[in-house]
C-alpha positions as CSV (number, residue, x, y, z in Angstrom):
1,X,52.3,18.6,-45.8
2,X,54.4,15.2,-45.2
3,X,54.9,16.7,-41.6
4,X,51.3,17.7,-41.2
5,X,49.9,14.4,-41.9
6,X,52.4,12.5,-39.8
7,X,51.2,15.1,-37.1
8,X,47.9,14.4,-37.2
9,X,48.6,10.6,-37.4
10,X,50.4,11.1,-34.2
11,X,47.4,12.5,-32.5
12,X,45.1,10.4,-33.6
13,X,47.5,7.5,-32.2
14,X,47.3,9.5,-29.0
15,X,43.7,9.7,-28.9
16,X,43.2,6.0,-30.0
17,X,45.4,5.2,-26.6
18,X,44.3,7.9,-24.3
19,X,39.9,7.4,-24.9
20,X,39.8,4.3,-23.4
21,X,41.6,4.9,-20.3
22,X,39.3,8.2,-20.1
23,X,35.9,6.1,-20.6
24,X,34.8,4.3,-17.2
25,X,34.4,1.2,-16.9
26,X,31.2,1.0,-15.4
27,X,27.8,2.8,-15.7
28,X,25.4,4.5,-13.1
29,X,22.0,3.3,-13.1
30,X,19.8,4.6,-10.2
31,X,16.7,2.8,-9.4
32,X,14.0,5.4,-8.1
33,X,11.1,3.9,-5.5
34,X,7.4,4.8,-5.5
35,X,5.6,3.0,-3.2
36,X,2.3,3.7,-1.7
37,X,1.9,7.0,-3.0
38,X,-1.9,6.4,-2.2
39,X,-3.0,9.5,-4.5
40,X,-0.8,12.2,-2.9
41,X,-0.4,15.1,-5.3
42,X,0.6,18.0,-3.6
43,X,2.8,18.9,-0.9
44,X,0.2,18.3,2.8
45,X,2.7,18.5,5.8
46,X,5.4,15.6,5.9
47,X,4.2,14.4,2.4
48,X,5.9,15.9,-0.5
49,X,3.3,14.8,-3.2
50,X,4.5,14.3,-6.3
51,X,5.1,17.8,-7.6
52,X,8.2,17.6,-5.1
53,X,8.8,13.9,-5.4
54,X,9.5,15.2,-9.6
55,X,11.8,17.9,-8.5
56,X,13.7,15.2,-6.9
57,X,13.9,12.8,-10.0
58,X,14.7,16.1,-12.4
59,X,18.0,16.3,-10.7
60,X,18.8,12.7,-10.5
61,X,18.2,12.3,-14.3
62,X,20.3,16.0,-14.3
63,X,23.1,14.4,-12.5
64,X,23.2,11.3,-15.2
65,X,22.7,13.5,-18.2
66,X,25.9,14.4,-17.2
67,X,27.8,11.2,-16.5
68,X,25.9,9.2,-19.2
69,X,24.0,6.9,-16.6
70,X,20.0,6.9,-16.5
71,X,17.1,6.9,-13.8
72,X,14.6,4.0,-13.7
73,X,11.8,5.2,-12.0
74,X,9.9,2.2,-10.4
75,X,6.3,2.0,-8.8
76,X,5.4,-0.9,-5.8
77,X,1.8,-0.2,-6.5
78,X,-1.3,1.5,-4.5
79,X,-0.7,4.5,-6.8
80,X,-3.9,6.3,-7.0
81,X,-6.8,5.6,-3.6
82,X,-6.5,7.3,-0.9
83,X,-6.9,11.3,-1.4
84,X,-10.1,13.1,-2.6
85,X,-7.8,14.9,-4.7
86,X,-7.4,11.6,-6.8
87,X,-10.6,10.0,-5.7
88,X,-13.2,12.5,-7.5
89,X,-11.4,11.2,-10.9
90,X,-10.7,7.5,-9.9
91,X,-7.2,8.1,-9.9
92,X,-7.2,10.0,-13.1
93,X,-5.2,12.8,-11.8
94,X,-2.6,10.5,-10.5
95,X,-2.2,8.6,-14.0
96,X,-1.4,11.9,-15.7
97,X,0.9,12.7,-13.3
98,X,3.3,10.0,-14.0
99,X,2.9,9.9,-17.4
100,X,4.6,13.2,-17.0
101,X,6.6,12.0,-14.1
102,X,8.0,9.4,-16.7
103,X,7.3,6.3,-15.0
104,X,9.4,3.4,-16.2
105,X,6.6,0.9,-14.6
106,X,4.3,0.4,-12.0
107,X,2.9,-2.7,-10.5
108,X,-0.8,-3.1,-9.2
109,X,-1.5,-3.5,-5.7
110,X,-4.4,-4.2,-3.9
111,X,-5.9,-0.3,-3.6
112,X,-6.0,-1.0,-7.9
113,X,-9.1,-2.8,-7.6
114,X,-10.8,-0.6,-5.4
115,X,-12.7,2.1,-7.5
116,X,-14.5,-0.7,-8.8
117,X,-16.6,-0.1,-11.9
118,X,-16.0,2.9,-14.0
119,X,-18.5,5.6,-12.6
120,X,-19.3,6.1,-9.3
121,X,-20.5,2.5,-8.0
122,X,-17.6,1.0,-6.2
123,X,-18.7,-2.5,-6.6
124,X,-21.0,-3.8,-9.5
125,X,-24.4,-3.3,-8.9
126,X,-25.7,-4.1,-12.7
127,X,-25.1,-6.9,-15.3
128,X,-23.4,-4.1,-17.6
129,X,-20.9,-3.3,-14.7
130,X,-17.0,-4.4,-15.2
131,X,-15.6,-5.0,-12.0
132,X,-12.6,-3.8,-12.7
133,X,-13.8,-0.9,-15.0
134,X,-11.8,1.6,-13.5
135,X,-8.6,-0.1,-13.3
136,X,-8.4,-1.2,-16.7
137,X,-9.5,2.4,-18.2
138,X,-6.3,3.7,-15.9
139,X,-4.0,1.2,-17.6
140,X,-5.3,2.3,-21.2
141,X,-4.4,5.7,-20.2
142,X,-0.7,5.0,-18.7
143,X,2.0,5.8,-21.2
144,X,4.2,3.1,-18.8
145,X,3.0,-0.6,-18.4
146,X,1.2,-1.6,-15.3
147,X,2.6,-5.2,-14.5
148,X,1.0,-7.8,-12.8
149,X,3.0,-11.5,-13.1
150,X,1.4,-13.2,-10.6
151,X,-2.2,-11.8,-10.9
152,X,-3.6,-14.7,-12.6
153,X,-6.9,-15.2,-14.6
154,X,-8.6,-18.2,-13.3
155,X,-10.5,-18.9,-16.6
156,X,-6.8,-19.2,-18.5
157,X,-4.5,-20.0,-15.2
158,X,-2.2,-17.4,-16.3
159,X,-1.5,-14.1,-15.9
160,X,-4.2,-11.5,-16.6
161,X,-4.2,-10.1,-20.3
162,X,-5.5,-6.3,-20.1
163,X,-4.7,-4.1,-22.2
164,X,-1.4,-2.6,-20.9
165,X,-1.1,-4.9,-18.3
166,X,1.6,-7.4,-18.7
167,X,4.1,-9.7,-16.5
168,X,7.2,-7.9,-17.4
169,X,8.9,-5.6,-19.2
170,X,12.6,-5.0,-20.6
171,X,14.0,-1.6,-20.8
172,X,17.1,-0.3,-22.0
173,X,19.1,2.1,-19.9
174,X,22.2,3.5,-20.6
175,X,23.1,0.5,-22.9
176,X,21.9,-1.9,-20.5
177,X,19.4,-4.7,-20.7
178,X,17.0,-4.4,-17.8
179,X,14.0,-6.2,-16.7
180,X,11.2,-5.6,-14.7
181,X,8.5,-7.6,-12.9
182,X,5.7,-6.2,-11.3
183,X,4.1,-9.1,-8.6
184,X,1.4,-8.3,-5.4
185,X,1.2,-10.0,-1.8
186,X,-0.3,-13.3,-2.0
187,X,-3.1,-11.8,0.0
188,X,-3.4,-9.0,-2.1
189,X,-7.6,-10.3,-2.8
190,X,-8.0,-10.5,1.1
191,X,-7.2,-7.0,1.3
192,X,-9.6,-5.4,-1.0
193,X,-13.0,-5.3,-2.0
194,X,-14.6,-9.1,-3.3
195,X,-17.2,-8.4,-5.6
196,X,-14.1,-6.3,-7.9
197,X,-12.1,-9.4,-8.2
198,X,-14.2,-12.4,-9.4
199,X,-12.0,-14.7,-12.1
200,X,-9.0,-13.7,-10.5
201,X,-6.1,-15.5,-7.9
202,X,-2.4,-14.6,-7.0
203,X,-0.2,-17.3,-7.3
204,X,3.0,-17.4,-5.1
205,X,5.6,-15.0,-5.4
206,X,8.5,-16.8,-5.4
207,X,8.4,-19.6,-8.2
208,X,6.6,-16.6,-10.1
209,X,9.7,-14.2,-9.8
210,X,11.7,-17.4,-11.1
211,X,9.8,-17.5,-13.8
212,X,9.9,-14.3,-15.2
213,X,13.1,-13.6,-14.3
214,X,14.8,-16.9,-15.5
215,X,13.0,-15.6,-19.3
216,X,14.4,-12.3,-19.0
217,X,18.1,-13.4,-18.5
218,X,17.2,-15.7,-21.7
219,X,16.4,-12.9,-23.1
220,X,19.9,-10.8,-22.4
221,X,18.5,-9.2,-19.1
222,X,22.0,-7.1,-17.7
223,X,20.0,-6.8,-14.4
224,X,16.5,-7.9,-12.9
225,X,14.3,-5.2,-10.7
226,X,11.2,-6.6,-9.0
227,X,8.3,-3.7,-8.0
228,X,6.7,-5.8,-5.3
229,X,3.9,-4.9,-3.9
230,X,4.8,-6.8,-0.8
231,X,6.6,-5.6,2.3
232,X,8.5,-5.9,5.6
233,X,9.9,-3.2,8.4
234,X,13.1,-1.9,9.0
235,X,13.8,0.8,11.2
236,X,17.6,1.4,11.0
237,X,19.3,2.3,7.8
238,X,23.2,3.0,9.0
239,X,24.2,-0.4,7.3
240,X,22.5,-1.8,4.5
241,X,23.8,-5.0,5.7
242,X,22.7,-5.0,8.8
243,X,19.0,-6.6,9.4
244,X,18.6,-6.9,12.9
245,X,16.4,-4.0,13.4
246,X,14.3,-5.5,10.5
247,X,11.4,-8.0,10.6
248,X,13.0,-11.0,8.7
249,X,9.8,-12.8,8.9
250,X,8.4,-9.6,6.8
251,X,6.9,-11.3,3.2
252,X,9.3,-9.9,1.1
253,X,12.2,-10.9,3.3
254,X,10.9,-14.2,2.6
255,X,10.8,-13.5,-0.8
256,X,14.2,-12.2,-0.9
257,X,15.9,-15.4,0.6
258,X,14.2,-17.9,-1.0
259,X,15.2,-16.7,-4.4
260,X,18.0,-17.7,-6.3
261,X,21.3,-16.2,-5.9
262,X,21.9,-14.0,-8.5
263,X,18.7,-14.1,-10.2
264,X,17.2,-11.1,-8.7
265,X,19.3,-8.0,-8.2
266,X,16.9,-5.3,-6.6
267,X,13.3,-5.5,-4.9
268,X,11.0,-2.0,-4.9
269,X,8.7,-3.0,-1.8
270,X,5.5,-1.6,-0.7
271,X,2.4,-2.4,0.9
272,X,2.8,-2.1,4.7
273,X,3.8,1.7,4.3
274,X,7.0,0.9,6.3
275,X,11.2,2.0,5.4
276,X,13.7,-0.6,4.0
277,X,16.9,-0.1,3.1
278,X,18.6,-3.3,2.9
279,X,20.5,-6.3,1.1
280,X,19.1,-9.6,1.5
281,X,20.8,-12.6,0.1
282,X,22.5,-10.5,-2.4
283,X,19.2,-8.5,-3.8
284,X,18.7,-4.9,-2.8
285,X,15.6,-4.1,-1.2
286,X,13.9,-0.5,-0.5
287,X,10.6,0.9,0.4
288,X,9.6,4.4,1.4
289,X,6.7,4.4,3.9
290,X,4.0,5.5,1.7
291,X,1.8,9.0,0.8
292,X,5.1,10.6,-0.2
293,X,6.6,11.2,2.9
294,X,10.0,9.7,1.2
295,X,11.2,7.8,-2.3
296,X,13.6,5.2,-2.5
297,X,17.2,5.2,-4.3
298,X,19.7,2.7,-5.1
299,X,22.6,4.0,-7.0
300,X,23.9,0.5,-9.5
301,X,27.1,0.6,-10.9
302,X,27.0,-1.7,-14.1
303,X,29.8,-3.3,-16.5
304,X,29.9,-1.2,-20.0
305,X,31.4,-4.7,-21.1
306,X,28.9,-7.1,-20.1
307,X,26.5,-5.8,-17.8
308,X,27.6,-7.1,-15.0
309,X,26.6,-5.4,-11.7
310,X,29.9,-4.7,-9.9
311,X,28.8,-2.4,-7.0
312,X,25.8,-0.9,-5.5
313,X,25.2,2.0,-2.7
314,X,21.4,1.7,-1.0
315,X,20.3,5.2,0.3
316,X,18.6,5.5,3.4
317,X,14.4,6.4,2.3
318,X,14.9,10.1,0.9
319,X,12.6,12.7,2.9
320,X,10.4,13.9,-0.3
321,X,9.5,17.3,1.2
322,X,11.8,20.3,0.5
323,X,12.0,24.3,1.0
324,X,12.3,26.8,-1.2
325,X,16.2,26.9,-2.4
326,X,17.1,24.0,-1.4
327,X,19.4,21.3,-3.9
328,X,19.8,17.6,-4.2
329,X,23.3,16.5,-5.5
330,X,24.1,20.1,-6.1
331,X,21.2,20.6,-8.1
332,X,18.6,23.1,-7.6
333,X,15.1,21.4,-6.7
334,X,12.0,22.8,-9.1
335,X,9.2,20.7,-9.4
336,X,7.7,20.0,-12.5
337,X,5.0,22.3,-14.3
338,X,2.7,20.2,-15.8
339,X,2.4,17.7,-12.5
340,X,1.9,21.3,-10.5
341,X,-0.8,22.1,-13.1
342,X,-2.1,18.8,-12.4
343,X,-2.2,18.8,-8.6
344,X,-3.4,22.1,-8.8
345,X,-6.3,22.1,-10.9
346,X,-7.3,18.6,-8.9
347,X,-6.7,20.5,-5.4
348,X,-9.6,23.1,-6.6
349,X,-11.7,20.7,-7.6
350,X,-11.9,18.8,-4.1
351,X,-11.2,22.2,-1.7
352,X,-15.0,23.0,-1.9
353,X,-15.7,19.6,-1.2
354,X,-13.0,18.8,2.0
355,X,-13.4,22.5,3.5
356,X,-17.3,22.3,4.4
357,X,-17.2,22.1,8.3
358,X,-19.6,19.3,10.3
359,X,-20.3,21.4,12.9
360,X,-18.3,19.6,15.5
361,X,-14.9,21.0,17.1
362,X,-12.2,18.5,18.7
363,X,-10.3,19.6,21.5
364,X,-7.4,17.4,20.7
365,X,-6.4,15.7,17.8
366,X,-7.6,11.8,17.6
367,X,-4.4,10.2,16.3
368,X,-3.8,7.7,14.4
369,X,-1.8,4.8,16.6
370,X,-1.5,1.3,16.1
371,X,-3.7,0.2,18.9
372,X,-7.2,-1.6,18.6
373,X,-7.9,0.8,22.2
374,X,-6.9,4.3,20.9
375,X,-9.5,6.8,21.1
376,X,-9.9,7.1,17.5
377,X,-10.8,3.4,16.7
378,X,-13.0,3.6,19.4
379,X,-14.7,6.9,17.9
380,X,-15.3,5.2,14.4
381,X,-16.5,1.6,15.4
382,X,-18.9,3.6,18.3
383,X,-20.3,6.6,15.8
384,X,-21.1,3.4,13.7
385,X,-23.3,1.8,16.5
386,X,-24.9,4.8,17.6
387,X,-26.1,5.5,13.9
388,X,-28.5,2.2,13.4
389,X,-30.4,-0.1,15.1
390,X,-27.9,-2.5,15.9
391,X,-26.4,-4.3,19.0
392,X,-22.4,-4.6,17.8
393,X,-20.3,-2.7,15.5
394,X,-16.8,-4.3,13.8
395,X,-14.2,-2.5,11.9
396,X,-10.7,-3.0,10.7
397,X,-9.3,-0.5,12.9
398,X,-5.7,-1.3,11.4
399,X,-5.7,-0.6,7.7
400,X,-9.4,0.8,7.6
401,X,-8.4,3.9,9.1
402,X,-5.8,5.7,7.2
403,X,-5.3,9.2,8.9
404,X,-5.8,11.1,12.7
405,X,-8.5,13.8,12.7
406,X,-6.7,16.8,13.5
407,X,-7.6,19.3,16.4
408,X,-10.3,21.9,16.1
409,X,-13.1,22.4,13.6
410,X,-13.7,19.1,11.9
411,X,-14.2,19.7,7.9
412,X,-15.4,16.7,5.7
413,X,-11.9,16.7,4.1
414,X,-10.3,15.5,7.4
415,X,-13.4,12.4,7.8
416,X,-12.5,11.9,4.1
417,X,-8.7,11.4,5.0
418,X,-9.4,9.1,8.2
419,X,-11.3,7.1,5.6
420,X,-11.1,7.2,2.1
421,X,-13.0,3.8,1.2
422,X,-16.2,3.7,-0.7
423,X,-17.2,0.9,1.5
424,X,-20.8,0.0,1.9
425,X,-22.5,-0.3,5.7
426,X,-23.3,-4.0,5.8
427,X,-25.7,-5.3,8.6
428,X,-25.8,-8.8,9.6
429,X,-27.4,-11.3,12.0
430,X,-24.9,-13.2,13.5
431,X,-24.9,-15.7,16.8
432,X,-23.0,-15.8,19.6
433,X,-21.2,-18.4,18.9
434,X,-20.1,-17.5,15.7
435,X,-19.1,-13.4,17.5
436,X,-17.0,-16.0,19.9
437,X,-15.2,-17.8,16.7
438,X,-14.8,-14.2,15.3
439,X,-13.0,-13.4,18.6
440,X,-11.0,-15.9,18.8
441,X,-9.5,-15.8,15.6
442,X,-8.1,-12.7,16.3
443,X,-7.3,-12.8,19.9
444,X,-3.1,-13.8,19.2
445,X,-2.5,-11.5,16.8
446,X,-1.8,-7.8,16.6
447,X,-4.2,-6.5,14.4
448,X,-7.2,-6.7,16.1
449,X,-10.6,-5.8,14.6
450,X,-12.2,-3.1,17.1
451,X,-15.7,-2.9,17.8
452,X,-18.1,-1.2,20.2
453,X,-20.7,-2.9,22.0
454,X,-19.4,-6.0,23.7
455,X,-15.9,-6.7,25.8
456,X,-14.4,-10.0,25.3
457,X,-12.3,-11.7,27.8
458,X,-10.1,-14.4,26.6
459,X,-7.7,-16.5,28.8
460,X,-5.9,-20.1,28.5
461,X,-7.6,-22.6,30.0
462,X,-7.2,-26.4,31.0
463,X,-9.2,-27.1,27.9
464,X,-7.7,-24.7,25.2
465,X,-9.0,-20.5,24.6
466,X,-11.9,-19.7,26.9
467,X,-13.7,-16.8,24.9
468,X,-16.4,-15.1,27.0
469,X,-18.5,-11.6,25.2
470,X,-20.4,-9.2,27.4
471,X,-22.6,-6.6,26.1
472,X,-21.6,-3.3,27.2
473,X,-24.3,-3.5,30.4
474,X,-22.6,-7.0,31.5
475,X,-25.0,-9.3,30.0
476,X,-23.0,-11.9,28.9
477,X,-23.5,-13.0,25.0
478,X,-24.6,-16.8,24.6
479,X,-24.0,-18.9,22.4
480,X,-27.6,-19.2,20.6
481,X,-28.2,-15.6,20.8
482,X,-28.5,-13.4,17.6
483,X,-27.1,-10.1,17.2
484,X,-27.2,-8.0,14.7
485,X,-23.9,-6.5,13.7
486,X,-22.9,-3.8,11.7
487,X,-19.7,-4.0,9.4
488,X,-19.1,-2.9,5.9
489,X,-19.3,-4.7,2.5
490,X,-14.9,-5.3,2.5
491,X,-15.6,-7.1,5.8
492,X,-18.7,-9.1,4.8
493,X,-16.8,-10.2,1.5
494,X,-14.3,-11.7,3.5
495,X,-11.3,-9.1,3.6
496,X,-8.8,-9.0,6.3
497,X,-10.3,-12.6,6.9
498,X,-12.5,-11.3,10.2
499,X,-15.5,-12.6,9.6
500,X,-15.1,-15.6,8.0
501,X,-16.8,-17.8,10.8
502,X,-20.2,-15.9,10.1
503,X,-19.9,-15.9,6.1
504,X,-21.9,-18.8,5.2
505,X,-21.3,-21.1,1.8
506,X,-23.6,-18.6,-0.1
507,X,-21.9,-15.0,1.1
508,X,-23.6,-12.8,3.8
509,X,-26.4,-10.4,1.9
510,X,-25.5,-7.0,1.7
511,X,-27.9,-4.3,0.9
512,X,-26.6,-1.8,-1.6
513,X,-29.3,0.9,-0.6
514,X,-27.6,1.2,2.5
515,X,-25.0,4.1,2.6
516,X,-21.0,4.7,2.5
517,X,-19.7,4.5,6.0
518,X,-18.1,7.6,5.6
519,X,-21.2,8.9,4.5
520,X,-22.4,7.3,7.8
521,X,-19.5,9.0,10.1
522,X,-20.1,12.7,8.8
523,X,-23.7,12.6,9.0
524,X,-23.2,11.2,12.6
525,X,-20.3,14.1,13.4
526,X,-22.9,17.0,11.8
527,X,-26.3,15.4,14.0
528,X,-24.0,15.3,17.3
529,X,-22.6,18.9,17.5
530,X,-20.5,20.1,20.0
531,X,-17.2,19.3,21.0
532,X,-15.1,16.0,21.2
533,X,-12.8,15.2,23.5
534,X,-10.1,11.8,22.9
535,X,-10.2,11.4,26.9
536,X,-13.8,10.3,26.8
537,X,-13.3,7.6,23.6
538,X,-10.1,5.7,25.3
539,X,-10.7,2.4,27.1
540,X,-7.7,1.2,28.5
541,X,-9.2,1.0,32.0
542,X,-11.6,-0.9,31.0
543,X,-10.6,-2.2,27.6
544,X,-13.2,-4.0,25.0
545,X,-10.2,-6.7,24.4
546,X,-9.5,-8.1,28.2
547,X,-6.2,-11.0,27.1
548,X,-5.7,-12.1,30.3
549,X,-2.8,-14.5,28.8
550,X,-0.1,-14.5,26.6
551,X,-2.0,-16.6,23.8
552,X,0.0,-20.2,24.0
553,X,0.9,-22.1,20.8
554,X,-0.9,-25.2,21.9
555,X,-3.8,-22.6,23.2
556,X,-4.8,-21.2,19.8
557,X,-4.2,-24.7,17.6
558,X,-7.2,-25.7,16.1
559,X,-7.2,-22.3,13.8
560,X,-7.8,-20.5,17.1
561,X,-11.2,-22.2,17.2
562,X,-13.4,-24.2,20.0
563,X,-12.3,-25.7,23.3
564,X,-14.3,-22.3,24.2
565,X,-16.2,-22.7,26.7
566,X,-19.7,-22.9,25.6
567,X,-22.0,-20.3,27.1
């Protein structure tokens, strides 16, 4: 017996030496990206949808099951417009989803506010309609918190109070303290529809994410993740280190460098539907395009004795699509049951809806390409004109059309794609003067608003911008003439800024009995028949934006505005 117990004394010695040296030192934390997902359920060619995005996440948490780390699974906002799959239900579907995806948290981004009122107006067009209806009954149905720190209510001048809609949160994974800050793009109420965000401002990233993130190390915050719904580009992922083939002037770039060292340790980006991959100023920054076509992982290696972040590896934007068979860290990829149920049963519900055909057949696809010429902007801004009495139509051709229209017979499905906005046709009597202010606003930058029915020519003169309009015949547009212009109600409430010289103090009216522009384009695609051909919409040889100069510094000062010529 004496020898048993000194034995057994002897090996738990052994053990009391050996366990530590066995334990690691650190733990693995991986920090999963959403961003963008823009309702995308199911698989739809280079988008995985969720149901494979959750296969993906299954094996990660598989893989830290067995090593004792954990999976925070992050969302940059724009969760649930964009499909009719998710649409039909106001982004119902896409709430369930991750509730059973296990979202850790999810920030709101601009697309939130779109859906308007619960029901089917998409702006308040009653007393008894909450402009934010929608949105608020999708946070009451999250089981994760939507976060919002620098959405603030103007009435209070701080951050909104919904129910399950807070600055930040702190989580605990794998026995460390972690915090989490949800914030938008400071021109995150340019970008959707007015009338759904009275009462409401976004204050400045940057002293906001000091804030929040300054009381969450007070609190014993190991490590600080920011879901920003805010963006940049990057189009080389070899080195995380390397940023030259990123846009450094990019918001959340900013962001990034302006911060604090150390306060912030990793950034989930969105917004621009672009990759990053990338460490800036000592934070880790990711973003995966959007619509699925890729999630975002960084792999953090923590302190088990102090939670001190020790090293980090930033993946390249992971392709979310998979075949049959295939694995992911040695792990067999099956996506989840209940998100298949989900997608499926929403999938039936829109099919009957998106497969009805309009009658018209495309003999080429009209793709979706970031120019303000292509042949598709050109298609939507002139269907537009040719459906009302009218003499100029105006779209935001960049952001306002989300998807190509694919060769052969065109279904609803495919106009519902191209343009999933519940926007309102707006029509409006604006001069020629103020069309020239519009104009030349816009002229030095990239994302031009199209239109059909006038060219403008703009060139450096001795005097500043010369702006000159001609009507489509050659007429030239003067200054005291009045047009009447068709546009939509996210442009005639002042989003993407392109109208702003023709809003007056009181807002442009906007007739609700007019009809969705969508509506608008399938009626015009079903009355037209036929067959269209992208040769015969492309303007390039004689383009509706004629620059004839590079657009000098000391030729747009003034905010762009008058030493035009006037007419």
């Amino acid at each position: 017996m004496r020898r048993f117990i000194l034995f057994f004394a002897g090996l738990l010695a052994l053990a009391a030496c050996v366990a530590p040296q066995d334990r690691p030192d650190t733990v693995a934390i991986t920090i999963v990206g959403l961003n963008d997902v823009h309702g995308q359920l199911a698989a739809q060619d280079d988008r995985g949808g969720l149901v494979s995005v959750s296969a993906y996440v299954a094996a990660l948490r598989d893989l830290h099951a067995r090593d004792g780390g954990a999976v925070l699974l992050i969302d940059a906002g724009d969760m649930w417009q964009g499909t009719l799959e998710s649409n039909l239900g106001e982004g119902e579907a896409i709430v369930a989803a991750y509730n059973a995806l296990g979202v850790t948290a999810a920030t709101i981004g601009n697309h939130e506010f779109d859906f308007g009122p619960l029901g089917p107006a998409s702006t308040p067009t009653s007393p008894d309609h909450a402009p934010r209806g929608a949105l608020r009954q999708r946070a009451r149905e999250a089981d994760f918190p939507l976060l919002a720190a620098n959405l603030i209510d103007t009435s209070t001048d701080k951050p909104v109070t919904w129910d399950n809609v807070q600055p930040s949160i702190m989580v605990e994974a794998a026995g460390v303290q972690v915090g989490v800050i949800g914030v938008m793009t400071e021109e995150a109420l340019h970008t959707t529809i007015a009338a759904n965000t009275p009462g409401l401002r976004v204050a400045p990233i940057v002293p906001t994410l000091v804030r929040e993130a300054t009381a969450l190390r007070e609190r014993g915050a190991n490590l600080i993740i920011v879901a920003a719904h805010a963006g940049s580009r990057c189009t080389e992922f070899g080195n995380p280190h390397d940023t030259s083939s990123c846009n450094m002037d990019g918001e959340i770039m900013q962001v990034a460098e302006a911060l604090p060292a150390g306060l912030v340790d990793h950034i989930v980006a969105g917004h621009v539907h672009q990759g990053i991959a990338h460490v800036v100023n000592g934070i880790s920054i990711t973003a995966s395009y959007s619509s699925t076509r890729a999630f975002s992982r960084t792999d953090l290696q923590v302190s088990r004795n102090g939670g001190a972040l020790i090293a980090r590896t930033v993946h390249a934007p992971q392709p979310a699509v998979f075949a049959a068979g295939a694995a992911y860290e040695g792990i067999a990829l099956q996506g989840d049951a209940t998100i298949a149920q989900i997608a499926d049963e929403a999938v039936d519900a829109a099919n009957a809806i998106k497969n009805r055909e309009l009658g018209v057949t495309l003999t080429a696809p009209f793709e979706l390409v970031p120019d303000v010429e292509s042949a598709l902007s050109n298609l939507m801004t002139e269907a537009m004109l040719d459906s009302f009495d009218a003499d100029i139509a105006i779209h935001n051709v960049f952001g306002g059309i989300r998807s190509g229209l694919p060769a052969g017979k065109l279904t609803y499905g495919a106009v519902y794609q191209m343009f999933p906005f519940d926007n309102v046709v707006t029509i409006h009597e604006i001069s020629g003067q103020a069309l020239r202010e519009i104009v030349a606003r816009k002229a030095a930058v990239r994302r031009k608003p199209g239109f059909a029915g006038m060219r403008a020519i703009v060139r450096c003169g001795p005097d500043g911008m010369e702006v000159t309009l001609r009507r489509d015949d050659g007429r030239v547009i003067r200054d005291g003439d009045t047009l009447r212009v068709i546009a939509n109600n996210f442009l005639a409430l002042g989003g993407d800024d392109i109208l702003t010289p023709a809003i007056p103090a009181g807002g442009l009216e906007i007739n609700q009995d007019l009809p969705l522009t969508r509506d608008t384009l399938v009626q015009w695609f079903e009355t037209r028949g036929g067959t269209l051909d992208p040769a015969d919409f492309r303007t390039h040889d004689n383009p509706k934006w004629q620059v004839l100069d590079i657009i000098t510094e000391s030729c747009a000062a003034d905010g762009l505005y008058l030493s035009l010529i006037h007419i």
